[in-house]
N, C-alpha and C positions, 0 to 999 in steps of 0.2 A: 608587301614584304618582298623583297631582291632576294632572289636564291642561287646561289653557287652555286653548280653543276662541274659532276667529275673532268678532270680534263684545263681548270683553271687553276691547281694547286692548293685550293683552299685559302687561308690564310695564316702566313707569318709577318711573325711582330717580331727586329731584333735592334735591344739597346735602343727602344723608343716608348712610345705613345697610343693606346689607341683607344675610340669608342666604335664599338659596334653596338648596331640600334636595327633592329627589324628586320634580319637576314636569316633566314637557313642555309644550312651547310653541309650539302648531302651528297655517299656515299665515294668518299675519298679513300681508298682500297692503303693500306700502311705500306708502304716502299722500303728499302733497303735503309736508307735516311733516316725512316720514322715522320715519314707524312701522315697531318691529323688534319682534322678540318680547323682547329685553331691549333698552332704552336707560339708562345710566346716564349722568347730566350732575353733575359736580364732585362724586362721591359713591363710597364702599367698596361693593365687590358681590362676593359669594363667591357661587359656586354648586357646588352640589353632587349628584352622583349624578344629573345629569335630562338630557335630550331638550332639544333646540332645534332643529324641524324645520320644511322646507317655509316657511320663512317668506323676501320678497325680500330683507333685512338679518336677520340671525340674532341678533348683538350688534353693539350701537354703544352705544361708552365715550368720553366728552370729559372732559378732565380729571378723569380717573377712576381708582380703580383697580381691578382687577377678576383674582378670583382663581378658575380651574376646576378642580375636585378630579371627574376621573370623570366627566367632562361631553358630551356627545355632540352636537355642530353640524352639521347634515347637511341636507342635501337641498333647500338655499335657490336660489334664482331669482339673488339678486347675492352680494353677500359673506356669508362665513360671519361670519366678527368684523371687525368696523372700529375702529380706535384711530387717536384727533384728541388728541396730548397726552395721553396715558396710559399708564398703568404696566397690565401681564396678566402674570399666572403659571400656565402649565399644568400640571398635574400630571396623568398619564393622560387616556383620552379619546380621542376624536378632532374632528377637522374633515374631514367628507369630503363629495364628492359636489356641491359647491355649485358657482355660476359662477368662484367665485374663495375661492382661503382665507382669508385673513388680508390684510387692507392697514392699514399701519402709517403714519401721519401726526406724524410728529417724537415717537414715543414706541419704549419700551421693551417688552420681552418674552422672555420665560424658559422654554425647555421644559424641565423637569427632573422628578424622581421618582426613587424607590427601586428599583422593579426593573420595575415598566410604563411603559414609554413611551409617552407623547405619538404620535399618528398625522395627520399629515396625509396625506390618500389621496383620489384620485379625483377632483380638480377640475378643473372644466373650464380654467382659466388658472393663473396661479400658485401655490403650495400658500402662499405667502410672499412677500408684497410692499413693501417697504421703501424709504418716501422721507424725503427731511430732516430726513437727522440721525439718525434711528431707530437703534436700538443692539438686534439680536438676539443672545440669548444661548442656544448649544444646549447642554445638557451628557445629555440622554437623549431623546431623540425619531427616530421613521421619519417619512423622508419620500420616498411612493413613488406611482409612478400617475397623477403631476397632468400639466397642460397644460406645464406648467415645474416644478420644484422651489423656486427662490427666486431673485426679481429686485428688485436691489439698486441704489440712486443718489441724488444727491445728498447722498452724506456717507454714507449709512449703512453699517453694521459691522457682522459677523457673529463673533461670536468663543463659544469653550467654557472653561471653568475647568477641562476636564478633560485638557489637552493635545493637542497634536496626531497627529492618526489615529488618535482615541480612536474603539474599534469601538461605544460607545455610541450614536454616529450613522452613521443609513443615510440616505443618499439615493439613492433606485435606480429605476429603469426609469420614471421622468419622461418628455416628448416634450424638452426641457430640465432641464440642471442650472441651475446657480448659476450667475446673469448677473450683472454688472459695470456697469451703464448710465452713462453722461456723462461729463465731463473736467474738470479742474482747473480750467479757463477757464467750462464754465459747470453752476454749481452744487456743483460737484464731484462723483467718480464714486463708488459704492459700492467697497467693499473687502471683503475676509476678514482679520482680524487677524494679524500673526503678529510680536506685544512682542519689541522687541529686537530687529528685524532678524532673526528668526530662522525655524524654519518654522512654515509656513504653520497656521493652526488647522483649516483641513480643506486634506486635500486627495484623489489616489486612491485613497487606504486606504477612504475613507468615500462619496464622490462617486464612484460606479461606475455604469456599464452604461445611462445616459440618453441619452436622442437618440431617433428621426433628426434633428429639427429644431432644435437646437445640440448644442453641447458638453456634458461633463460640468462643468467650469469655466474661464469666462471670465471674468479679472479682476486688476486691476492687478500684476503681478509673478509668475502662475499662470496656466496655460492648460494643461488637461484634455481633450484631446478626445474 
């Protein structure tokens, strides 16, 4: 495996192409800029099979999209991945250990796979962060161990194709579940999907055993404690 070391910039992708395959990418300190160990700006990014460690932003994607097959993001000072307007698709892997998982800025994202799931574990804030608009989709991922499990608002949605209290998702022993932030008056709140009027796409089948410091889920028309 080929490893970047501080001092080569990391890697940016702009208005283009890339695959990374078998790389780690360690301890890229954030600069005035916003140096990450990946930046991808209006551009395709697969990565594959590598490390993304120790770095203050691990990935930041702007109208991007960006797909992780086996990809390990761990051990960062601020966020693991930041999404500004873009599409992610996780496929195994994790995201763990960082100040915060994932924060989502009016884009999209997928945990899915065949039979390894997606981890988010061990961050110090939210494993999953979600503002305007952002549309998460779980259909195979754990999410356990974080400061929260996933905090949700301004519009955003969490929903699974695989129905509801499908045991393909865990969310468990969080300091929080799944929060609900804001009101119809301002911004509007996050929600949990549930088409038709019907039930909920998660609910205590799958969102168990989190706390002391909230619920398992809070959120418009569900409440877990």
């Amino acid at each position: 495996m080929q490893t970047v070391l501080p001092g080569a910039g990391g890697v940016r992708v702009t208005a283009g192409t890339a695959v990374i395959n078998g790389v780690t990418i360690r301890n890229f300190a954030a600069a005035t800029g916003g140096q990450c160990g990946i930046c991808a700006d209006g551009s395709s990014v697969t990565v594959r099979n590598s490390t993304i460690e120790g770095n203050n932003l691990g990935i930041s994607a702007s109208g991007s999209y960006l797909n992780l097959f086996g990809t390990v993001v761990r051990a960062g000072g601020g966020t693991g991945i930041e999404l500004a307007s873009s599409s992610l698709t996780v496929f195994g892997g994790a995201i763990s250990d960082n100040a915060q998982g994932m924060l989502m800025i009016a884009s999209y994202a997928t945990f899915s796979g065949a039979t390894d799931p997606p981890v988010i574990e061990a961050n110090a804030g939210p494993g999953i962060r979600a503002r305007l608009n952002s549309v998460v989709r779980l259909d195979l991922v754990t999410i356990r161990g974080n400061g929260g499990a996933m905090q949700l608002s301004d519009g955003s949605v969490v929903f699974t194709m695989r129905g509801p209290g499908t045991p393909t998702i865990q969310i468990t022993a969080n300091q929080r579940g799944v929060i609900c932030l804001g009101s119809p008056g301002v911004g509007g709140s996050g929600y949990i999907s549930s088409f038709g009027g019907g039930a909920f796409d998660l609910d205590a089948t799958n969102v168990f055993g989190n706390g002391p410091l909230g619920p398992n889920i809070s959120c418009p028309g569900i409440f877990v404690p």
